[in-house]
N, CA, C and O of each residue as an XYZ file, in Angstrom:
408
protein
N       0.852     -1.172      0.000
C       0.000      0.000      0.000
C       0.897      1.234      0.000
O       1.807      1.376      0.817
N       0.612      2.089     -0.919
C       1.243      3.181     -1.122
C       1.158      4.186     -0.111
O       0.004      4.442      0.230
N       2.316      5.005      0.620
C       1.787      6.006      1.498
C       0.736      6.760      1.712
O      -0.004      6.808      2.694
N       0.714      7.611      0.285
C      -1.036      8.209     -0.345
C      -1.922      7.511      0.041
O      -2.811      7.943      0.775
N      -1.863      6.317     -0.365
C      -3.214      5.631      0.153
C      -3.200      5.457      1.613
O      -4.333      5.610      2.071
N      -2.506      5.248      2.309
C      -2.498      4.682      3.583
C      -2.880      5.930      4.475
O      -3.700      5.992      5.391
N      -2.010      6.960      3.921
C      -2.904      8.037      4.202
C      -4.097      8.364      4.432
O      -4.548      8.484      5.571
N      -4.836      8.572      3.238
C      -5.854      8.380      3.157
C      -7.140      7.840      3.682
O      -8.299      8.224      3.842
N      -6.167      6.410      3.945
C      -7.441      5.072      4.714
C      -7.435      5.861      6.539
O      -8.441      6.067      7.219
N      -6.082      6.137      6.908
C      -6.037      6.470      8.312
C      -6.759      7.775      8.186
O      -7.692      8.044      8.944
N      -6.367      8.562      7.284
C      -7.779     10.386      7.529
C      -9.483      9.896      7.266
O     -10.516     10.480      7.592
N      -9.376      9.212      6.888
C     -10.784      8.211      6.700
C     -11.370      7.656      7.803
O     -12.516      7.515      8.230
N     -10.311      7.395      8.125
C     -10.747      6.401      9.509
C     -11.058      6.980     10.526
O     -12.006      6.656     11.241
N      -9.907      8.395     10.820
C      -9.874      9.473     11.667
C     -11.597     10.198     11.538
O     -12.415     10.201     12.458
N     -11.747     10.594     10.569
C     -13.493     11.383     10.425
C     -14.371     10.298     10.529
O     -15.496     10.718     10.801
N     -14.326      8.874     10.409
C     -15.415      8.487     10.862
C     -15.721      7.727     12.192
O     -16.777      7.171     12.495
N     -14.297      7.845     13.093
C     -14.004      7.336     14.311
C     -14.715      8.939     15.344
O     -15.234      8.968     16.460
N     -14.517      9.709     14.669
C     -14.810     11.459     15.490
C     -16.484     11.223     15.048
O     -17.243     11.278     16.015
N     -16.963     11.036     14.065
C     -18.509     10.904     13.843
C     -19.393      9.587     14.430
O     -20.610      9.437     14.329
N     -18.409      8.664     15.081
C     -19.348      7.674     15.563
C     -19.012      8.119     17.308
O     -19.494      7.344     18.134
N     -18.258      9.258     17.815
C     -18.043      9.394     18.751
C     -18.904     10.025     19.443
O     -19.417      9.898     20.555
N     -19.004     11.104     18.126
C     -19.874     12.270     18.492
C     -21.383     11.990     17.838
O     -22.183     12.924     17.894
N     -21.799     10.744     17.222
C     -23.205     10.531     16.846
C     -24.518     10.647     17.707
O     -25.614     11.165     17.494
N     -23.789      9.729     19.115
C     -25.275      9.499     19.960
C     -25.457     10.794     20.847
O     -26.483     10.739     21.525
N     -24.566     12.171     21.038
C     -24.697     13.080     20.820
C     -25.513     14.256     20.278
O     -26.283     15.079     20.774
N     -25.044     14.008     19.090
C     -26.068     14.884     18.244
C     -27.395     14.412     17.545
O     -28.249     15.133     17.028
N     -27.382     13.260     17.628
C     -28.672     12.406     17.142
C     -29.981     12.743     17.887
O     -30.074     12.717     19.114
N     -31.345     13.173     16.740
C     -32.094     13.570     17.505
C     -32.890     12.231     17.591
O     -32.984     11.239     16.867
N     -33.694     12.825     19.394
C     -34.237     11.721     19.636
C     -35.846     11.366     19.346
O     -36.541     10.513     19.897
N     -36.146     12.180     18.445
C     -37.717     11.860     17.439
C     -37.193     11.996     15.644
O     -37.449     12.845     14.789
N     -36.344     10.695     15.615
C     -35.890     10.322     13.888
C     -37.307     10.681     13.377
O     -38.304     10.766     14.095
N     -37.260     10.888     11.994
C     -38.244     10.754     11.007
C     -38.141      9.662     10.078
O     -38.850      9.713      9.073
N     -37.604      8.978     10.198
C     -36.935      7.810      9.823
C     -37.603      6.451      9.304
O     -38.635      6.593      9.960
N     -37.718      5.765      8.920
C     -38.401      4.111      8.526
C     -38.853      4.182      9.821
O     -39.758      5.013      9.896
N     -38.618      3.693     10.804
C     -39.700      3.726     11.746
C     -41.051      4.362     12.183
O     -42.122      3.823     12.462
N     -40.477      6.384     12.144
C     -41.600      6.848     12.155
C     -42.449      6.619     11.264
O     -43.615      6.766     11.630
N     -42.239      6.222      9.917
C     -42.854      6.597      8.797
C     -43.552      5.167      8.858
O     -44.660      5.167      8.320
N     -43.172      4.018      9.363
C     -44.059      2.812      9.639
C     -45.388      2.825     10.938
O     -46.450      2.223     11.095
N     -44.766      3.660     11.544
C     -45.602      4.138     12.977
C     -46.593      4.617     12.368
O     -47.661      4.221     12.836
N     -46.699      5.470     11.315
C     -47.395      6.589     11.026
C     -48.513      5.814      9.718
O     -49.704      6.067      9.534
N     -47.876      5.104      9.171
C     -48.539      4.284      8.507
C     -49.159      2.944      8.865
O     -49.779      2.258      8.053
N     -48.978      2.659      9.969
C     -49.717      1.499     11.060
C     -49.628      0.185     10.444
O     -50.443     -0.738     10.464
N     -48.394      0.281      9.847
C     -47.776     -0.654      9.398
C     -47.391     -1.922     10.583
O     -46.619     -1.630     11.496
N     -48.034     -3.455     10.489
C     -47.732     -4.027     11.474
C     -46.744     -4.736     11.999
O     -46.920     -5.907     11.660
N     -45.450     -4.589     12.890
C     -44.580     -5.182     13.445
C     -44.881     -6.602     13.499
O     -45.767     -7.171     14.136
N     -43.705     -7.236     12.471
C     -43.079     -8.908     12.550
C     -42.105     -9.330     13.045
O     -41.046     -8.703     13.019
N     -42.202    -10.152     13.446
C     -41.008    -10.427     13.576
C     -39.517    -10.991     12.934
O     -39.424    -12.140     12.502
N     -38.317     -9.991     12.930
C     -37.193     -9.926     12.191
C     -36.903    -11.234     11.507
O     -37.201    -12.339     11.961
N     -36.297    -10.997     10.382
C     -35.575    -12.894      9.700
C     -33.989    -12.467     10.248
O     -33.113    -13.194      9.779
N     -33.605    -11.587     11.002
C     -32.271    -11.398     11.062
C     -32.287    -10.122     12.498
O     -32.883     -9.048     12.579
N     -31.607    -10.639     13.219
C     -31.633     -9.785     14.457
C     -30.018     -9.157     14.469
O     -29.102     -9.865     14.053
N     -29.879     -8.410     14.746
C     -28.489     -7.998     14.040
C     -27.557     -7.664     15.982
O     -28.064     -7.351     17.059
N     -26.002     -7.958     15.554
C     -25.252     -7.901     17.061
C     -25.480     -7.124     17.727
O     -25.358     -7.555     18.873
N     -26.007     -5.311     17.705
C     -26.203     -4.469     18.344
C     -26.585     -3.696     17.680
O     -26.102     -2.873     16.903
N     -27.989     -4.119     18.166
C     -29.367     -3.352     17.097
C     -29.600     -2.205     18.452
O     -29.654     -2.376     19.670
N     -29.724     -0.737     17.398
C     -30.071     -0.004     17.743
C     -28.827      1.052     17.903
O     -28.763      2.246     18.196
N     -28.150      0.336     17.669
C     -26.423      1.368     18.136
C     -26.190      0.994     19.516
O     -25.402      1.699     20.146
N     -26.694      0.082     20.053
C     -26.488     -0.092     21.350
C     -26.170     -1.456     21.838
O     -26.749     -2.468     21.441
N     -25.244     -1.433     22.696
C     -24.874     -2.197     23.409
C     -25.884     -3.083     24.635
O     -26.161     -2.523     25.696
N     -26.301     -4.297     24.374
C     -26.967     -4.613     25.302
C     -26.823     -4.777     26.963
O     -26.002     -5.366     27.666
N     -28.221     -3.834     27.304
C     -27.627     -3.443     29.115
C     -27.310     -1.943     29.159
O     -27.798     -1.107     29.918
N     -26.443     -1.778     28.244
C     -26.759     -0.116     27.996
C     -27.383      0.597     26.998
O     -27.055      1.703     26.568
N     -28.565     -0.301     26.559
C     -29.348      1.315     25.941
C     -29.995      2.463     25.989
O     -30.576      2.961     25.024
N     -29.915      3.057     27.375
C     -30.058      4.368     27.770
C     -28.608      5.240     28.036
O     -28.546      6.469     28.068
N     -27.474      4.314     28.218
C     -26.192      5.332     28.066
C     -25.485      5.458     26.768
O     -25.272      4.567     25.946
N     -25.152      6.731     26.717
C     -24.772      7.045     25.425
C     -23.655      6.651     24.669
O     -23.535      6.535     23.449
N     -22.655      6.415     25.812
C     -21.348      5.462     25.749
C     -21.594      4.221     25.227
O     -20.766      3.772     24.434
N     -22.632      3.527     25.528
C     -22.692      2.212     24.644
C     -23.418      2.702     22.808
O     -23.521      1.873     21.904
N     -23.684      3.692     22.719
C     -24.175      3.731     21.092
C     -22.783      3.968     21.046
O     -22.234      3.267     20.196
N     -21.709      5.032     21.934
C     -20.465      5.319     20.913
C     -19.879      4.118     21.202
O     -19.208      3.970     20.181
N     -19.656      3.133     21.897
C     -18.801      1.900     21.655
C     -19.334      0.958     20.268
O     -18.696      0.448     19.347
N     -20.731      0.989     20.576
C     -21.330      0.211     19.433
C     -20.714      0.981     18.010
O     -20.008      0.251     17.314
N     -20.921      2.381     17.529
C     -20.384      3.165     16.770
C     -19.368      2.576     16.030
O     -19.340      2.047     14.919
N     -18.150      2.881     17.294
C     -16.708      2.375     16.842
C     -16.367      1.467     16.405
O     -15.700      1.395     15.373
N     -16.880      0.199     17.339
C     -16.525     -1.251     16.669
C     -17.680     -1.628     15.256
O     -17.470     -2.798     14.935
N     -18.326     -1.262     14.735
C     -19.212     -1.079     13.925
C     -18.499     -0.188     12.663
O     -18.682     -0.448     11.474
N     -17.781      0.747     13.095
C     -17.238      1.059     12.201
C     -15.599      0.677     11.532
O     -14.990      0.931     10.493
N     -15.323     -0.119     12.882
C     -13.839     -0.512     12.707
C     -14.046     -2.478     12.147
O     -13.165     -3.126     11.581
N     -15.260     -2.931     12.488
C     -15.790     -4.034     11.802
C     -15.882     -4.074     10.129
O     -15.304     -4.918      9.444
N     -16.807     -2.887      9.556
C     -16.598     -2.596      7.726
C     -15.405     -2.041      7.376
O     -15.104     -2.002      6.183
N     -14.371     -1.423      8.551
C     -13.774     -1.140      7.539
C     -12.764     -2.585      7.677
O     -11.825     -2.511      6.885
N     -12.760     -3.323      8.153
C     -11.961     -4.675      8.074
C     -12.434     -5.480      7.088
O     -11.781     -6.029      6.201
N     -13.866     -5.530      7.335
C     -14.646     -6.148      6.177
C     -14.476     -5.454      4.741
O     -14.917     -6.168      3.839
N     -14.045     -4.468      4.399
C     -13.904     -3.885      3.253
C     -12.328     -4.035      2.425
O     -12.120     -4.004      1.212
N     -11.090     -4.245      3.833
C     -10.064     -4.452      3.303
C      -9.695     -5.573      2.645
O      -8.990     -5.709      1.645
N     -10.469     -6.660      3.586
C     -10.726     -8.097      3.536
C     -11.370     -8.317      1.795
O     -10.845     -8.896      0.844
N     -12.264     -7.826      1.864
C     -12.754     -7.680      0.610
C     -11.961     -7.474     -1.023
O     -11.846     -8.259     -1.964
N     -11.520     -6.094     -0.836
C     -10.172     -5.573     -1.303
C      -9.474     -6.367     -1.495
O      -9.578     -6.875     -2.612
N      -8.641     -6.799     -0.781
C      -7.751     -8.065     -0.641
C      -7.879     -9.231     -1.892
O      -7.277     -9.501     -2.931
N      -8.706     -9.593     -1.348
C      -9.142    -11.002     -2.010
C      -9.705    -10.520     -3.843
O      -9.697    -11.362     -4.742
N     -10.075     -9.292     -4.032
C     -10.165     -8.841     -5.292
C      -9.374     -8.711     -5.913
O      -9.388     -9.141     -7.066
N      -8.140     -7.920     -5.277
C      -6.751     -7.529     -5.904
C      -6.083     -8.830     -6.496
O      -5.544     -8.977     -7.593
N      -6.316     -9.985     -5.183
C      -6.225    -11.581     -5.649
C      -6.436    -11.519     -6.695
O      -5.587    -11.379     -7.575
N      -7.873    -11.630     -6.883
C      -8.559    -12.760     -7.897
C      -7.869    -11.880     -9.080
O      -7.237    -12.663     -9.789
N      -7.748    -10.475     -9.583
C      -7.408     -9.712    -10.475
C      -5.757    -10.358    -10.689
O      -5.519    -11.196    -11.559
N      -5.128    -10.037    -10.133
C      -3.724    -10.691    -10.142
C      -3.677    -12.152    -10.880
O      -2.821    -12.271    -11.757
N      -4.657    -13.455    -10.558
C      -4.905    -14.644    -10.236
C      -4.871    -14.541    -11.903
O      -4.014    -15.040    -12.632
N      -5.999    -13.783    -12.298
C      -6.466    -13.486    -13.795
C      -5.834    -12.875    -14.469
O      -6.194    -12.963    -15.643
N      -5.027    -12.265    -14.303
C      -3.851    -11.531    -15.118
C      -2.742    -12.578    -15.433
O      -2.319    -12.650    -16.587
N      -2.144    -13.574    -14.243
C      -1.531    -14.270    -14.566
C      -1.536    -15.747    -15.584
O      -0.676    -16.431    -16.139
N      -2.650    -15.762    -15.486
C      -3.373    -17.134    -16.429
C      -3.058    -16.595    -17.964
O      -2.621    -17.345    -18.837
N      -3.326    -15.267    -18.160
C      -3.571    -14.869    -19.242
C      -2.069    -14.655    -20.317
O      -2.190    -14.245    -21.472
């Protein structure tokens, strides 16, 4: 990885490590969001095909402190971006893999 880039990935990382810090913060607490807009449409609650590790931004046990949305935040955001390098990775592979056959 080229400096530039590495750069890059760490100032990347830096603005979205400061925005999951400062999210449960500034987040207001009446979204207008898929929810309201299901509320509002009396749309009826099923139950999920997929319950996800820390639904809600929150840490279970703490979803009234705000510290658990920013922990949830962080590792949530430090989870895709692993999942994305990982990804990366294995593309650059297969591209390489296919270049060499050829």
């Amino acid at each position: 990885m080229s400096t530039k880039n590495r750069n890059l990935l760490f100032g990347g990382l830096i603005i979205a490590l400061i925005i999951a810090v400062l999210a449960p913060f500034l987040a207001s607490s009446n979204p207008d969001g898929l929810e309201s807009s299901a509320e509002s449409m009396q749309v009826p609650e099923s139950e999920p095909a997929y319950t996800a590790p820390l639904p809600d931004y929150a840490i279970p046990g703490m979803e009234d402190n705000p510290l658990g949305g920013v922990i949830a935040l962080i590792l949530g955001t430090i989870l895709v971006l692993l999942v994305a390098l990982v990804v990366t990775k294995l593309l650059a592979k297969r591209k390489e893999n296919k270049l060499d056959k050829q």
